[in-house]
N, C-alpha and C positions, 0 to 999 in steps of 0.2 A: 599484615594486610587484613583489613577489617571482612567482614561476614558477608558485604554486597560485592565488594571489589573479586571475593572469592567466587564470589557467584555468575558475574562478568565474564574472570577468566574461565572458570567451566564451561559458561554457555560458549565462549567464543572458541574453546579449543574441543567442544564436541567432534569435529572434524575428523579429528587425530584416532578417535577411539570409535567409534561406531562408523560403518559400511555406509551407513544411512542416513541422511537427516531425516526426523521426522515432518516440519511444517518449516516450507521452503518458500518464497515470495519472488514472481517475475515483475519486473519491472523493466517498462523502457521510460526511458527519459532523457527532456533536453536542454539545457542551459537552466539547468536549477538546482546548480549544486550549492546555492545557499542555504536551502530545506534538507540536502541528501542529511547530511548529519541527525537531523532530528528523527527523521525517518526512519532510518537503521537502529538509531540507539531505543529508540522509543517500543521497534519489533523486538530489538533482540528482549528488551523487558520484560514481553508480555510471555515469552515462548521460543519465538521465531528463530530458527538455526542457521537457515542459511537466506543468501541474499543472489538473488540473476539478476544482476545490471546491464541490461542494453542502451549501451550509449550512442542514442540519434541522431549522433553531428553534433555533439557539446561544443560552444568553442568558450566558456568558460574552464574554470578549475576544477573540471568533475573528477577528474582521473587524480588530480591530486589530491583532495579532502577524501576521498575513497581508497586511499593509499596505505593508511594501519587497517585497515579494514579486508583490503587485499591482502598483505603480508601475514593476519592472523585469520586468512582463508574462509573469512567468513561470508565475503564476497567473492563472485566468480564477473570477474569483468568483460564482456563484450563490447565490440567497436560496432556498428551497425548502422551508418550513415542512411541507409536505404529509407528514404520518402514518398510514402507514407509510410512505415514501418513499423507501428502497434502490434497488428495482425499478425506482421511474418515474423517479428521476434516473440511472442507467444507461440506459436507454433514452429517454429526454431527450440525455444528452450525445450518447451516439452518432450518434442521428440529427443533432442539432445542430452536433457537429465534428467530424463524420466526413471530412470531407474539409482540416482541417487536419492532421492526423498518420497516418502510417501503421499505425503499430503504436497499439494504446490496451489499457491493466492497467487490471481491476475488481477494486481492492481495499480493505481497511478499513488504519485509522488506525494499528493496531496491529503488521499486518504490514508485511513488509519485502522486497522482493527481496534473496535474499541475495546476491548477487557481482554485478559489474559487467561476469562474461560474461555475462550474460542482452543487452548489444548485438551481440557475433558472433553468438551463438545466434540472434537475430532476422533480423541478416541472410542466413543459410544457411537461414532457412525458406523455405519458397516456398508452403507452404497457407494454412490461414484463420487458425491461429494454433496455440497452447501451451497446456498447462496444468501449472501447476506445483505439487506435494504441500506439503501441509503440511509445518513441524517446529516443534510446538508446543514451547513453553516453557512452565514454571512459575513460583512466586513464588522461588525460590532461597532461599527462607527469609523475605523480606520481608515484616515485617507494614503497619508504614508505607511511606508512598511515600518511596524512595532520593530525593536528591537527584542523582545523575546521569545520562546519557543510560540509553536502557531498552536499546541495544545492550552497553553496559559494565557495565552492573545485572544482567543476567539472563544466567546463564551455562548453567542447568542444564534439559533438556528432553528432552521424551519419548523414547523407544526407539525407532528409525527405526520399526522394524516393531509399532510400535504403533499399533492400529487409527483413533484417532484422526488419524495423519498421511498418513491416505488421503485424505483430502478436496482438492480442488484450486479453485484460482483459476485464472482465466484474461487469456491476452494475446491481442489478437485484430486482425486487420484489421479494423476496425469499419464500412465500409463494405459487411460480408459480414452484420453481426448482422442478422437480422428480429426476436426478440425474446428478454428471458432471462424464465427459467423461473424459477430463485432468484438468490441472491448468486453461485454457482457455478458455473453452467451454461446459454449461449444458444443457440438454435436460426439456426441459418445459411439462405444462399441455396444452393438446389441441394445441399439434405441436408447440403456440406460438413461434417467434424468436426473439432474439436480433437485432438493427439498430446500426449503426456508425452513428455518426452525420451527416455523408454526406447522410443517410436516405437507405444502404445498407443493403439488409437484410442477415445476417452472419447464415450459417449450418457448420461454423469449429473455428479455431486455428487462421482463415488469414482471412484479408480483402481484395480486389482487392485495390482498391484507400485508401491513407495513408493520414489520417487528423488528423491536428496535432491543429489546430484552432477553438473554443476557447478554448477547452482542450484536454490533450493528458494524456498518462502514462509514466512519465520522468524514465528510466529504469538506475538505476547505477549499471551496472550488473556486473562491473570486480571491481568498484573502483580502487585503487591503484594496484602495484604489488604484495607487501605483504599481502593485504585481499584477492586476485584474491586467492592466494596458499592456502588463510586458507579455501575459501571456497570450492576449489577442495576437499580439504582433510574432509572438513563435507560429503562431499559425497549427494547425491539426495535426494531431499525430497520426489518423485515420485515413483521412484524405486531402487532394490538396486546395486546402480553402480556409478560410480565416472567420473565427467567430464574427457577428456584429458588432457595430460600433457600441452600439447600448447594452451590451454584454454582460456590462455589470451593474446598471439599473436595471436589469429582468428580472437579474440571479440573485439580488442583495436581498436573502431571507434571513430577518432579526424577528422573530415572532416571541423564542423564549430563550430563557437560558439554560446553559447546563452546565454542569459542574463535575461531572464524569470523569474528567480527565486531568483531577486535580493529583489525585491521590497517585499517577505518574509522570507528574514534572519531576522532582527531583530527584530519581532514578534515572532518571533519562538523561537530567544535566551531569550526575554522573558518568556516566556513562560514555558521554561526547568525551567527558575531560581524561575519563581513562583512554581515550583510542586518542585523542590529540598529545598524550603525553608517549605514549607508546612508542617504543623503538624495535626494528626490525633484530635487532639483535638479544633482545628479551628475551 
């Protein structure tokens, strides 16, 4: 077994040996287990240990392409039909494993941590947590869905200081959350706030100044034109209502390119191909 595949099986059998994950990732999501793959493999890359899957009514193949993923427990799977459901599976999870992991990211399926310092970064925190800017992406031109990963598909995105890449997600000690307000933004114990790396203390959704350095949330929010349509048609995870029809003429920001997320395609396509080759009897 080669020096990365070694490294796979470590990161995915942390489990077994420590009490704790360190930097743990909620997720709800729903009919888009054709990204879940890229997703997971692309986190466990950077760091990432463990995985909370709230599954919001899938009635694709989620539960089975997340299936070596479950058997080497790297995923903990929830069923969670409940509409709108964003909100109360984040705070579900957290209450729920908060004291399995340190660190826990409230994100969607599309984004990404981008670099794999976001593990120093965590460890030199010492408050309630992070929050980290957008840098959205557009279709790069795609009308169909590419056949390859959406890190090596999608190159071209918004203009740092474009207003849309104020919005942040957050990393948090989850045993601090009392409750989130949106997808963006929770209220702590003892007022505590979230910092952006630029050391900003954040009370919303938006930060004033947009850092994208040394890491950011790479947002592939429209992807192509044909997933732009399907994810109109899922309708909100928040509330119950459907983006606009022009959804993805608002959102199509091609301003520049980036190249960031080159140097983890191919750890990543490893990656998939280790857990699809994977047997539960391993």
């Amino acid at each position: 077994m080669n020096s990365f595949f070694r490294f796979v099986r470590y990161q995915t059998n942390r489990f077994f040996f420590r009490k704790r994950n360190f930097l743990s990732l909620c997720l709800c999501i729903k009919d888009d287990a054709r990204h879940i793959e890229e997703w997971l493999a692309y986190h466990l890359t950077i760091g990432v240990s463990h995985f909370y899957i709230y599954d919001n009514g899938s009635t694709d193949d989620l539960k089975k392409v997340l299936a070596p993923y479950i058997a080497k427990r790297v995923v903990t799977y929830e069923f969670y039909p409940t509409h709108p459901g964003q909100i109360l599976a984040y705070i579900d999870c957290a209450k729920r494993y908060h004291k399995s992991t340190e660190w826990m990211g409230f994100i969607d399926g599309d984004e990404f941590i981008s670099s794999d310092a976001i593990v120093d970064i965590l460890k030199q925190t010492t408050g309630v947590g992070i929050a980290l800017n957008w840098k959205v992406f557009g279709s790069s031109g795609h009308i169909a869905q590419p056949s390859g990963l959406q890190i090596e598909e999608y190159k071209m995105c918004a203009n740092k200081n474009h207003p849309i890449n104020k919005h942040l997600k957050i990393i948090v000690r989850p045993n601090k959350i009392i409750k989130f307000l949106d997808p963006h933004q929770a209220l702590f114990v003892n007022k505590e706030q979230v910092s952006t790396l630029a050391g900003e203390k954040i009370s919303s959704a938006f930060s004033s100044v947009v850092v994208h350095d040394p890491v950011c949330i790479n947002h592939y929010m429209i992807r192509s034109k044909e997933e732009c349509l399907k994810k109109i048609a899922r309708g909100r995870a928040t509330i119950k209502a459907f983006r606009p029809e022009n959804y993805f003429e608002t959102q199509d920001v091609n301003d520049i390119r980036d190249y960031g997320m080159d140097k983890y395609v191919a750890k990543t396509k490893e990656t998939i191909v280790y857990f699809r080759n994977y047997l539960p009897t391993q």
